[in-house]
N, C-alpha and C positions, 0 to 999 in steps of 0.2 A: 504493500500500500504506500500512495505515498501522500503528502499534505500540501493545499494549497490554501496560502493566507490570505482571507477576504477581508477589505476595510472599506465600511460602508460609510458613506461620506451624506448626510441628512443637510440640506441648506438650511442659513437658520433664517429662513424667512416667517413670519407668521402663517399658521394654517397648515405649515410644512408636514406636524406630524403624522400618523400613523398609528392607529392603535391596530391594525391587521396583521397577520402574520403575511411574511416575506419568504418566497423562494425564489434562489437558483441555478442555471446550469450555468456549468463552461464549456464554451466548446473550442477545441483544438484543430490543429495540421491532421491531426492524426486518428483522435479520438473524442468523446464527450464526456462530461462526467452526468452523475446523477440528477436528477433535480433534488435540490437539499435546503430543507428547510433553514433557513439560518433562525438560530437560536442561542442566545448567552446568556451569562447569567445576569447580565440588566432587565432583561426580560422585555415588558412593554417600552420601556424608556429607551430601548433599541434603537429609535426609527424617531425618535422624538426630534423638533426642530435644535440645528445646530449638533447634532448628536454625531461622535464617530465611535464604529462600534465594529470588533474586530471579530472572525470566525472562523471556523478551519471546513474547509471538504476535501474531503477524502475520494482518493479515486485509485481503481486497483494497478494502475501504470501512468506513467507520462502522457500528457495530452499532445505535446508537441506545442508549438507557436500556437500563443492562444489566439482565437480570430473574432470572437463574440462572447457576450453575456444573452441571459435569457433570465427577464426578470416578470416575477409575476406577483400580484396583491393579492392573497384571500385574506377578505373581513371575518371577523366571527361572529357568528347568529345572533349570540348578545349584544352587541355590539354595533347603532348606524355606521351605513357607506363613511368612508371620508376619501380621501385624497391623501398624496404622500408624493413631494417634490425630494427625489434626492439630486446631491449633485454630482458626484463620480464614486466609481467605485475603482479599487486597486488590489488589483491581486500580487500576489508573490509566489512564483512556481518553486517545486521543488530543487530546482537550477538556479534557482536565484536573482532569477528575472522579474523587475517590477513592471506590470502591463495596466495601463490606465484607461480608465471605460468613461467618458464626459457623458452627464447623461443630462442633468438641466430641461429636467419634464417632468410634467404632471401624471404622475399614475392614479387613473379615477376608478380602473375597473378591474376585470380578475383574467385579462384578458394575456397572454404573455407578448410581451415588451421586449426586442432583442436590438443589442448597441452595442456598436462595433469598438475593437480597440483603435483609441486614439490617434496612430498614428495616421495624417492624411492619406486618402488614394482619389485618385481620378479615375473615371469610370475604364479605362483603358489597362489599368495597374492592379484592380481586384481580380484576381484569380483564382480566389477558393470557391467553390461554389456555394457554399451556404452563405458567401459572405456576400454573392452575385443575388441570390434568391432575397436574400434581407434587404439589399439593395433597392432590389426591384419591388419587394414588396412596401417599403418605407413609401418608395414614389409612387405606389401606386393609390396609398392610403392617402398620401399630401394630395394626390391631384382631387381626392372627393370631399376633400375638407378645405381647401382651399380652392375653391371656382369664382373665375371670373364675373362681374357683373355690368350692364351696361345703365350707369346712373341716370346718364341724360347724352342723347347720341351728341359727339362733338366735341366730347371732352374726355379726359384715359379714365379707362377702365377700373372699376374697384373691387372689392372680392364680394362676393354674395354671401350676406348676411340676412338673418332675421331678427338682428339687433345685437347688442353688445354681450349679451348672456347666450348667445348660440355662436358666438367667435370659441374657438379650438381653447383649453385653458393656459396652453401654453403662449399663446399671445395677448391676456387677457391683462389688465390693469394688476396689480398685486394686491393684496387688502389695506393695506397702506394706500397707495395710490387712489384706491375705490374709496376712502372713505375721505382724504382729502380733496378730493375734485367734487365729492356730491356737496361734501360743505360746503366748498369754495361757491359753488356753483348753484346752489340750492340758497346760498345765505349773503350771496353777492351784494344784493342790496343791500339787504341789515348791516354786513360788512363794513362796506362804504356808509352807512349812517342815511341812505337813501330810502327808506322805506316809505311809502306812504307820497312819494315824489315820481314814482313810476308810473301810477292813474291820471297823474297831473298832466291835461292838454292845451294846458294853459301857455302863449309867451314870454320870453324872457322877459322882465321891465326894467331893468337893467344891469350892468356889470356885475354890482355887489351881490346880487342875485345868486349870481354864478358862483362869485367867488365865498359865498359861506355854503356852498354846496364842494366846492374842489375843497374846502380844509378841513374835507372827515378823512381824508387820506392821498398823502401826496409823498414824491419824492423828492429827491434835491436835484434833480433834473425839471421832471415837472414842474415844482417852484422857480429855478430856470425860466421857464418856457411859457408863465404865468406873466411873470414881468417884463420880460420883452418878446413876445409873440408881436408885436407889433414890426418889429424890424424889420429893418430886410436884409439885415446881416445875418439874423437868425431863421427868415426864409429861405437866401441863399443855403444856408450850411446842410438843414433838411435834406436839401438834393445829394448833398456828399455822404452825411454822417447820419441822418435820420434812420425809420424805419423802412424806405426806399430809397435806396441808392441806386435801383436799376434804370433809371430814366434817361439823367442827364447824356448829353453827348456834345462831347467840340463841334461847332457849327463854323463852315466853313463858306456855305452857301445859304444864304437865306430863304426859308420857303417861300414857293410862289404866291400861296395864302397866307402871307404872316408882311406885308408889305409896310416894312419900317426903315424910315428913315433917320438920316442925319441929323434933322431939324428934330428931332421926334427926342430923341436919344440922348445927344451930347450936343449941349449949349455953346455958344459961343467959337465953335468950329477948336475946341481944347481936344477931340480926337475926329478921327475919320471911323464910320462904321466899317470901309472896305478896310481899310490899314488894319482894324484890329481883328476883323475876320482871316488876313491872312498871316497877320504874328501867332493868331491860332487862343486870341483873348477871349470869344465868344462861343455860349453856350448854350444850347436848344434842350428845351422841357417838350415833350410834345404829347399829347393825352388823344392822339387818332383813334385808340380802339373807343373812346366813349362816345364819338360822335352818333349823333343822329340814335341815341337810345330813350324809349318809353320809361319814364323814373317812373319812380313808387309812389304811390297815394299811402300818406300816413295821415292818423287820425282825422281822416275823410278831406285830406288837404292835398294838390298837387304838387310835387315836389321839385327839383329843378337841379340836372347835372350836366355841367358844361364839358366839354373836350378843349380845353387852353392849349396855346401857345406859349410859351415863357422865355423869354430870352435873358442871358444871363451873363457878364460882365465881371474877367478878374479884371481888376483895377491896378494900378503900379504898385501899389503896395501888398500885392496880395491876396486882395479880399476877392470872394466872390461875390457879388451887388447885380439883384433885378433889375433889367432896364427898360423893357416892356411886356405888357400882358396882352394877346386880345384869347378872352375867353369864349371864341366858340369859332370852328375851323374857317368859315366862310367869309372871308372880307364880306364890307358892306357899312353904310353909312350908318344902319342900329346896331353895328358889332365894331365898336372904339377900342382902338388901342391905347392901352392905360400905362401910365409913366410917371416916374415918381415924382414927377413936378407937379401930378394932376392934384388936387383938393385931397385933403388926409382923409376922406373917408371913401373919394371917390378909388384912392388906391389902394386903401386897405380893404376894402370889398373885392378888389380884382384879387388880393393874394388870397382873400376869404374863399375864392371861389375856386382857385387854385388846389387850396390845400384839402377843401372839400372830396373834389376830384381826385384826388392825390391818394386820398384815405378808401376810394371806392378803386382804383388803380392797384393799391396796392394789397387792399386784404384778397383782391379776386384773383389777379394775374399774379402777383409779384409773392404773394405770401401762400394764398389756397395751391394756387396751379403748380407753382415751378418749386414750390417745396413737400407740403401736404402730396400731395394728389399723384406727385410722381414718387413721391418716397411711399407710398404703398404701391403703386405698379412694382417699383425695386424690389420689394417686400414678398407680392404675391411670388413675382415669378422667382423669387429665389427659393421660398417653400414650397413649391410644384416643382420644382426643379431640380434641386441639390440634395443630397439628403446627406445627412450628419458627418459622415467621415469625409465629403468632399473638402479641401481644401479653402474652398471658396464661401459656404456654409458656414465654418470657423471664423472667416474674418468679415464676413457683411451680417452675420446673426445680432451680436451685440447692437448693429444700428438700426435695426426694425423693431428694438425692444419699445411696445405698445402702440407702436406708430397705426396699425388695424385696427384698435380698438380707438384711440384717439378720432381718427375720421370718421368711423362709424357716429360716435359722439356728436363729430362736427354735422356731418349729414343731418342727426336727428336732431340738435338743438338749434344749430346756425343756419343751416341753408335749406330745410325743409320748408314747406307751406306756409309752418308755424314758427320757422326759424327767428329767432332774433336779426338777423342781419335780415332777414325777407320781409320781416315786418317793419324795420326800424332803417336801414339803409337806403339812401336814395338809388339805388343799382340793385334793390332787391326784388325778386319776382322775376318779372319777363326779363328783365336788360340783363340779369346775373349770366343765366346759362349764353347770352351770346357775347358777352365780355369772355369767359372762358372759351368760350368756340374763337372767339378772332382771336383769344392768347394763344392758343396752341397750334394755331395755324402761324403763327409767327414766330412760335418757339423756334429757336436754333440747337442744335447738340455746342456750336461754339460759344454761344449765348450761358450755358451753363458750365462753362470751365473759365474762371474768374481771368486767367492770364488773355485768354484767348477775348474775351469780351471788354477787357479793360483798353484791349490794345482795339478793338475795332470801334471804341467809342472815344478811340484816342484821348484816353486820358491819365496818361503814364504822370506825366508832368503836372496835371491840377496838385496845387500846395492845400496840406490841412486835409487830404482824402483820409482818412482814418481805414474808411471803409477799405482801401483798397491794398493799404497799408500791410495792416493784420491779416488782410484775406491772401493776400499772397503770400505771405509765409507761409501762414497756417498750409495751404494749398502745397505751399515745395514740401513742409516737413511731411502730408499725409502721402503726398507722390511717391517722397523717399521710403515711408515704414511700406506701401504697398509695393514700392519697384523691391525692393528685400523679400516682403513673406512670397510676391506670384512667380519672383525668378528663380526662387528656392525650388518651388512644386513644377515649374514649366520652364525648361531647361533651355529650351528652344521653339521655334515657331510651332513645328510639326506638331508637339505637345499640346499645344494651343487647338489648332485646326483639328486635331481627332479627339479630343474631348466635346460627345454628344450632348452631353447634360449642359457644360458651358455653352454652348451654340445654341441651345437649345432654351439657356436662359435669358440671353440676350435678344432672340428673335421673340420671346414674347414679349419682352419688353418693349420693344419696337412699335408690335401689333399692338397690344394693350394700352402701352402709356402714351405712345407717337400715333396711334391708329394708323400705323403703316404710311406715313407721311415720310419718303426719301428725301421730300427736300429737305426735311430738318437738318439731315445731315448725321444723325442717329444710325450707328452702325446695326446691320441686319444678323451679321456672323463676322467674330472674331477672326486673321489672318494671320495677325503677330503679337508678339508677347508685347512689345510697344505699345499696339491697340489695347491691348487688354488693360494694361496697368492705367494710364489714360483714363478707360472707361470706369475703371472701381475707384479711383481718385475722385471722380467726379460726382459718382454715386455715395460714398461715404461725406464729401463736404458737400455736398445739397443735403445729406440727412441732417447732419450735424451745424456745422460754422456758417453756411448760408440761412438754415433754420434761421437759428441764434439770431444771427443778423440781422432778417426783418419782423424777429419777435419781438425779442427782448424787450426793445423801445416801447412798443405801446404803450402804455399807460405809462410812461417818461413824457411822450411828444402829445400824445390823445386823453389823457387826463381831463387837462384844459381844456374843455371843449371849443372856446375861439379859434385856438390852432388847428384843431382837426374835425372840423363840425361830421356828422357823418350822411348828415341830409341838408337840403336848404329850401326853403320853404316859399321864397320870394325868387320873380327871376332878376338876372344879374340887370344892372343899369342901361338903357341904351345909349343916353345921351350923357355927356360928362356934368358936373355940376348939381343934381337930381340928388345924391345921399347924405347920411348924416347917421349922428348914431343910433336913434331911433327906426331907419333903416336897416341899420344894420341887427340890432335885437328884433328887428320883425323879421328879419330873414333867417335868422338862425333856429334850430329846429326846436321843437317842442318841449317843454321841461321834463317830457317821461319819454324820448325820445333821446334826450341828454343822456341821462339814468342811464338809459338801458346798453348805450355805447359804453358809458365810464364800467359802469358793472360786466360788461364781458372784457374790454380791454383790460380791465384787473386780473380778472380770472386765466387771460391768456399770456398774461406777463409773470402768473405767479408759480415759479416750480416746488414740486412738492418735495417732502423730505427722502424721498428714495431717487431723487435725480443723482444720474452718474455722470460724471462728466467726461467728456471727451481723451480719449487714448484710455480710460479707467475698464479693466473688463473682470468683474467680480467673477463672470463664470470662463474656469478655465479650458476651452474649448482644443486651443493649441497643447499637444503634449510634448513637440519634439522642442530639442533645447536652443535650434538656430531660429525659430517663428518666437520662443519665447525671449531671446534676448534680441530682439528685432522688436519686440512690444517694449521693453525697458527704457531699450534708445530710445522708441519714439515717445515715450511719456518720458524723456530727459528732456528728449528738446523740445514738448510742449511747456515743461514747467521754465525753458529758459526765457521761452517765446510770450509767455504769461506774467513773467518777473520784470520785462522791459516795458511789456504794456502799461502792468502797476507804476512801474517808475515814471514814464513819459507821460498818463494820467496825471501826476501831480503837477505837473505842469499847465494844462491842460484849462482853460475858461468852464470848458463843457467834458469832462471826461468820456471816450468813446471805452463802453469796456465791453459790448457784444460779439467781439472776436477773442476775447482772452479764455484761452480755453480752460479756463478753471471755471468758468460760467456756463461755457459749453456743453449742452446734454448732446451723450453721444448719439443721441436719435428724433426723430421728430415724436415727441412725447407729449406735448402738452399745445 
């Protein structure tokens, strides 16, 4: 006989434990052993959360190379169903071999469970057959629990659910997670000290109105953002550093529809508009997808969302400075281009109307689409597609953590029928689904790799970009930890091209999230190990550091409702001279319309206590020792990359700190 040492490894997550008996098998090159009860003398406390718990099985020879566990739950009769999350288990042969089994799943039922040993294979490199059959059977259980669904034609794909409690348990919220989002989200109001202000359909009467409704909770950003919202130093910066950074672009030619002149712009002939379009000073806002959309009727009122134009001015010293607005695409003698010489309320209406815009721009395209919506396409096709011992599964797992259940969420509370943004947003209802239909027709695959986009919006050179600052680091250091763990496993091109599961995960992606759109430019099937690293680069920082990006802020920049109304209830001016502040409070949107903005942008800004941060991977999925000291470096060089931001923050008017990845959740989670 001889003995193998089992150590069962329990997560200590809440709910983790077990009161059931556990059995199981090993199986070998060679041979199997029994299935064997594990039993010691801890007894129930076995299998309890955080628990390690050691046991011997006996088998009457060497199994050989071990290649799988087979793990199964019986409950006992006295005893309700429960659940039991272990998180690896580690054998030790009678040779002396430690073999490690990552297993980071939900066991609900008494069904047997088989998980392979840890070291990576690509479907090309399994050659035992039970290890090919487990394989095969893993994917074929992924593909009926994880199916495709079409939410609304024109926009990617999401997984077909029938709500958040029929998602698989392993991608579900954690009980921690479930019970601070219902608060969060259930108590938003009361939170914020708004109760009773949500029924209210009433108009603003004026500023202070507002502002003893922003001081139930604010940040020192928002407090910021409170006292000079009016500028246009702090409008310009929004474009760089806000919660959308994807807009602006160096304007070298002026639009045909946006016909501004010299007299218009710069007084006294102190610059030329063509001189500084080609020193490469001027910069274009341009809001084309909102044109010509049907707003929302809220509290039986119609609403009003323009498509601006913004032009935008660094100055010699630096600054980025607005120099005109015309808010809606069509020249025309009742669509005035507005300049900061105009009447102080004629222009601060134009940036009112701006930033209004800006806020429906960005939670649909910039925030829902090119983060949300595709980091669950990432999500599905990689759980239909890879299963456990692939390579690839090991290092994109970690950034799908709740990202399923999250949009589910989002579906049912934000953009349903009943959704808050459908009811409360000027872009909700009809205009929503075709905002997303012309975003993703316009999405680009270059558009989502931060080097590739910063350089086609030419703006290498803008001074004070924060955004683009942190994102390109972050961006080289995730390229480097990926060009490390894929050139490990895929040696060469060929590796690349005969792995079916890989080709096979990236054409759904395509199909799914691109809806088979070539021209994005969205690769159909991998060729080279180049392509590949590229491609997961791109998919890990859209989960993560682009999330961050246009989350974070919220409730920093949209607290304040002046600065980011989310509807506008008056249409903008036609003629210059016509506003004032009274204007301005009748066009700003309803007081429980207010509410209901400040109370989700809290809720969407506030992470909960199980958030991980970026490079952080509690579950250890990699077991070979070159993937694990390939995680190490790359969590050195995010903590140096986070130590500089901290530093250069102190400096700082307005600290940018949504690219430090100590902030950073490694997934779209919230």
């Amino acid at each position: 006989m001889v003995d193998y040492e089992v150590t069962v490894f329990t997560t200590n997550i809440a709910t983790a434990t077990t009161f059931s008996n556990i059995f199981i098998k090993l199986v070998g090159t060679d041979h199997e052993s029994k299935r064997t009860w594990l039993v010691s003398l801890k007894g129930v406390a076995s299998f309890f959360r955080g628990a390690v718990s050691r046991f011997t099985v006996s088998c009457p020879t060497s199994l050989g190379k071990l290649v799988l566990i087979e793990l199964d739950k019986q409950h006992l009769p006295i005893l309700p169903q429960d659940s039991w999350y272990p998180a690896k288990v580690e054998v030790k042969s009678p040779e002396g071999d430690i073999y490690h089994f990552p297993i980071y799943r939900w066991i609900t039922d008494s069904e047997v469970d088989r998980f392979r040993e840890g070291t990576a294979l690509k479907v090309f490199e399994d050659n035992h057959e039970l290890g090919q059959y487990a394989r095969e059977q893993e994917l074929r259980q992924r593909a009926e629990d994880y199916q495709w669904h079409v939410y609304a034609e024109g926009i990617p794909h999401c997984m077909k659910t029938d709500g958040p409690l029929s998602l698989p348990r392993e991608v579900r919220f954690s009980f921690t997670k479930t019970t601070e989002f219902l608060y969060t989200a259930s108590a938003g109001l009361t939170e914020l000290n708004l109760k009773g202000l949500d029924d209210c359909k009433e108009r603003w009467t004026d500023i202070d109105a507002i502002n003893r409704v922003f001081c139930c909770k604010r940040t020192d950003i928002s407090d910021y953002v409170q006292q000079h919202w009016r500028e246009d130093a702090l409008f310009a910066y929004q474009f760089l550093n806000g919660v959308n950074p994807m807009l602006i672009r160096r304007c070298t030619v002026l639009p045909s529809n946006f016909p501004v002149t010299d007299d218009m712009v710069f007084l006294h002939g102190q610059c030329s508009l063509a001189d500084e379009l080609k020193k490469g000073n001027i910069f274009l806002c341009d809001y084309k997808r909102l044109d010509e959309l049907k707003p929302n009727i809220i509290n039986g009122k119609k609403q009003y969302l323009m498509a601006p134009l913004v032009l935008l001015h660094k100055t010699p010293d630096n600054k980025l400075m607005p120099i005109a607005i015309q808010l809606k695409q069509t020249p025309a003698d009742d669509n005035p281009i507005f300049v900061p010489t105009d009447s102080e309320y004629d222009w601060l209406m134009a940036k009112i109307f701006v930033r209004s815009s800006d806020f429906n721009e960005h939670q649909l395209n910039v925030h829902l689409l090119r983060t949300h919506l595709l980091a669950e396409a990432f999500a599905v096709s990689l759980l239909r597609n890879m299963p456990m011992v692939h390579p690839l599964y090991k290092l994109l797992k970690p950034h799908t953590r709740y990202t399923l259940q999250i949009n589910n969420l989002a579906r049912l509370l934000l953009i349903s029928d009943t959704g808050v943004f459908t009811e409360f947003a000027s872009s909700g209802g009809e205009a929503m689904i075709t905002i997303l239909k012309r975003s993703l027709s316009s999405l680009t695959y270059s558009s989502l790799c931060i080097h590739d986009d910063i350089a086609e919006r030419e703006l290498e050179a803008v001074p004070n970009f924060y955004y683009r600052d942190d994102g390109l680091r972050l961006w080289d250091i995730i390229y480097r930890f990926v060009q490390g763990i894929l050139s490990y496993y895929y040696k060469n091109d060929t590796d690349v091209q005969q792995d079916t599961e890989l080709q096979k995960w990236v054409l759904d992606i395509f199909e799914h999230g691109f809806l088979a759109q070539a021209d994005t430019g969205i690769p159909q099937r991998f060729t080279t190990v180049a392509e590949l690293i590229k491609f997961v680069t791109m998919v890990i920082f859209t989960s993560s550091a682009q999330h961050s990006a246009v989350n974070g802020g919220q409730y920093d920049y949209g607290g304040w409702m002046p600065n980011t109304p989310i509807s506008l209830q008056l249409p903008p001016p036609t003629t210059k001279g016509t506003t004032s502040e009274t204007t301005m409070l009748q066009t700003f949107p309803d007081v429980n319309t207010t509410v209901q903005g400040m109370a989700t942008m809290w809720l969407l800004s506030k992470q909960s206590t199980d958030f991980v941060p970026l490079g952080k991977y509690p579950e250890e999925h990699f077991t070979e020792e070159i993937p694990r000291k390939l995680i190490k470096d790359f969590q050195g060089e995010l903590e140096v990359l986070s130590t500089a931001i901290k530093v250069r923050n102190r400096s700082l008017e307005i600290p940018y700190t949504y690219m430090d990845p100590m902030e950073i959740e490694n997934s779209v989670a919230i």
